[in-house]
C-alpha positions, 0 to 999 in steps of 0.5 A: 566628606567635603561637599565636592568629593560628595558631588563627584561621586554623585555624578559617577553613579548617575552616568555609571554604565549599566544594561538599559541605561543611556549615557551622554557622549559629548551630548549624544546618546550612547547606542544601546548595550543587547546582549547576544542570543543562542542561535535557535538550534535546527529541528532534529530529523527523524531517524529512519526507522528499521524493522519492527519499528517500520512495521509499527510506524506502518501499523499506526497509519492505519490506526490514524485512518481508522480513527480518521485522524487526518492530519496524522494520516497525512503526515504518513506521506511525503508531499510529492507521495504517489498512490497506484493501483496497477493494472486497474481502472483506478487513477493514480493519485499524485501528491499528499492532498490527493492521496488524503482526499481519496481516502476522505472520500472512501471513508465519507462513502463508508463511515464505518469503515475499518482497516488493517494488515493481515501479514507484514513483511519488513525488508529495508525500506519496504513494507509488503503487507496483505491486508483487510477493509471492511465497511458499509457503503452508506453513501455514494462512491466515487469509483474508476466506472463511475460513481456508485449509489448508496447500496447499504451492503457491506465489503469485507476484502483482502488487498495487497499494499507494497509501501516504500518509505522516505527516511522521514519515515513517510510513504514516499510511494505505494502500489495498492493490488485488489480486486474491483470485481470483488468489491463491486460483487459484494455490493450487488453490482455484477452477477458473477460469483465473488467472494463473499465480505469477510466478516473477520480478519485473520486469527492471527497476524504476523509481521516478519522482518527479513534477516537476508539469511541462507532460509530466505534466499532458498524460499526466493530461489523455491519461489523462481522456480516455480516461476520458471516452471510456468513460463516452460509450462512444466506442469510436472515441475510445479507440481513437484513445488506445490505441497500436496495440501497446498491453499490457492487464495486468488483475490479475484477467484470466488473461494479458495482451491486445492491443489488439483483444482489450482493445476487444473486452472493453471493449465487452461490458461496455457491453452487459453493464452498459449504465449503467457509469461511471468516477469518478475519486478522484485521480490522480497522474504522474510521469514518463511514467506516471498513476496514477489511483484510482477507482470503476467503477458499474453495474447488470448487465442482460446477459451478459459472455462473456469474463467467462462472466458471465450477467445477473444484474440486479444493481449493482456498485461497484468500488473500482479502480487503474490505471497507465497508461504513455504515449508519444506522446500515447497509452497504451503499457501499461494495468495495472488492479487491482481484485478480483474476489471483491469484485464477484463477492460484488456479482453474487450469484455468491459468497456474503459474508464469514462465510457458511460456504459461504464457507470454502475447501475442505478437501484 
């Protein structure tokens, strides 16, 4: 090989084009060679989760809350989630950092407080659910009236929670019925009789999801009957519907009653509120129960002895939730959930949110 054929290929393999080197074009610095990047693909969107995945989606919730996972636990609402407590003294709270903060300061009030469903009912993108807290108030408690001291007594309650989920699979609004009266009750701050805390759950709990089939729409048209029956103030119809051993747990009643005694209050409050009517918002069924969220109206024109209620003249909305559990075309178990404060508030016998007479007493 001669010295020039020798100098030319030297010269080839320094100028020779290869990834991250330069070359000189007429004395200017050729631009440097970037390969091309994959696009980085978009994060993939939750599925909507469907029946007994929602329940178990609604389960873990409360597990996150009961471990105090807060970040999980707010990951359970929507940024823009609503939380409402109708017909009570309680404010709605608007937003996730709202809503998270609420139950940061119910669990601060009672550290060991625990919490879960009862029954769940899975129809679309609703969950319906009774369920039960319990827990120690070991610190003071923001309440609708006014901050409550540490009482060191304990609450165990059923409440009734309706959750609407977004399909990110997030609350994307929530109505929660219960009474104000109990839980005050259980920490030794009204003399009335409430019931006493729960010590525990449910032996068993139940979770259903509704098929939407003939056995479901006969309970939901059993359930309007009943509701039809009512507001005709038939009493012979609504006995006809009530199964002879028939439970009546009403949240804001002291124990549970039969059937006899559930008539019998059943027809003071015609007398008492001579104008009642239950409206009906919606109702769902799964299995052999029905779910129903409604409004009960009416104008107290006379005494309620079972309620030691006097005529007051006043009117009343009651925001309410009811469960009704049936077997053979009639209704075995009635739950009904509202608060009591709310309508108490209503009747002039308490006096409104922010109103210092108002506040809890001082032990």
């Amino acid at each position: 090989m001669n010295v020039q054929r020798l100098m030319a290929l030297l010269a080839i393999a320094l100028l020779g084009a290869t990834p991250g080197c330069k070359k000189k074009d007429n004395g200017k610095e050729a631009p440097k060679v970037t390969e091309p990047t994959a696009p980085t693909p978009a994060p993939e969107k939750p599925k909507p989760l469907e029946g007994e995945a929602l329940a178990a989606r609604y389960q873990q919730c409360w597990d996150d809350w009961n471990q105090r996972k807060w970040d999980d636990f707010g990951n359970c609402y929507a940024e823009d989630a609503v939380s409402e407590y109708p017909g009570s003294p309680m404010p709605k709270a608007q937003g996730r950092d709202a809503v998270i903060a609420r139950n940061k300061g119910y669990a601060k009030a009672m550290p060991d407080a625990k919490g879960g469903p009862q029954l769940t009912l899975v129809d679309g993108r609703t969950v319906a659910a009774i369920t039960m807290v319990q827990g120690t108030q070991t610190a003071p408690l923001e309440g609708p009236m006014g901050k409550i001291p540490a009482t060191g007594k304990k609450i165990g309650m059923l409440s009734a929670h309706v959750v609407e989920f977004n399909d990110q699979n997030q609350v994307a609004k929530e109505w929660w019925y219960q009474d104000t009266t109990t839980m005050v009750g259980q920490l030794g701050l009204v003399k009335q009789p409430v019931r006493p805390a729960m010590e525990k759950g449910w032996d068993q709990t139940v979770t259903l999801v509704s098929k939407g089939d003939d056995a479901e729409k006969a309970n939901i048209d059993l359930f309007n009957q009943t509701t039809d029956a009512y507001n005709k103030q038939d009493a012979k119809a609504m006995d006809a519907l009530m199964a002879d051993d028939l439970v009546w747990s009403e949240a804001a009643g002291p124990k549970d009653v039969n059937k006899t005694e559930a008539m019998t209050g059943t027809k003071q409050m015609w007398k008492a509120f001579p104008d009642s009517k239950i409206t009906i918002d919606q109702t769902h069924a799964a299995g052999d129960y029905v779910v129903a969220t409604g409004t009960l109206t009416g104008t107290n024109k006379g005494d309620m002895p079972s309620m030691k209620l006097k005529k007051t003249g006043k009117s009343v909305t009651l925001p309410f939730m009811q469960v009704s559990q049936f077997k053979d075309g009639k209704v075995t178990h009635d739950w009904l959930f509202y608060d009591g404060a709310g309508m108490a508030q209503q009747l002039g016998l308490m006096p409104p949110p922010g109103d210092d007479k108002g506040a809890a007493p001082k032990k």
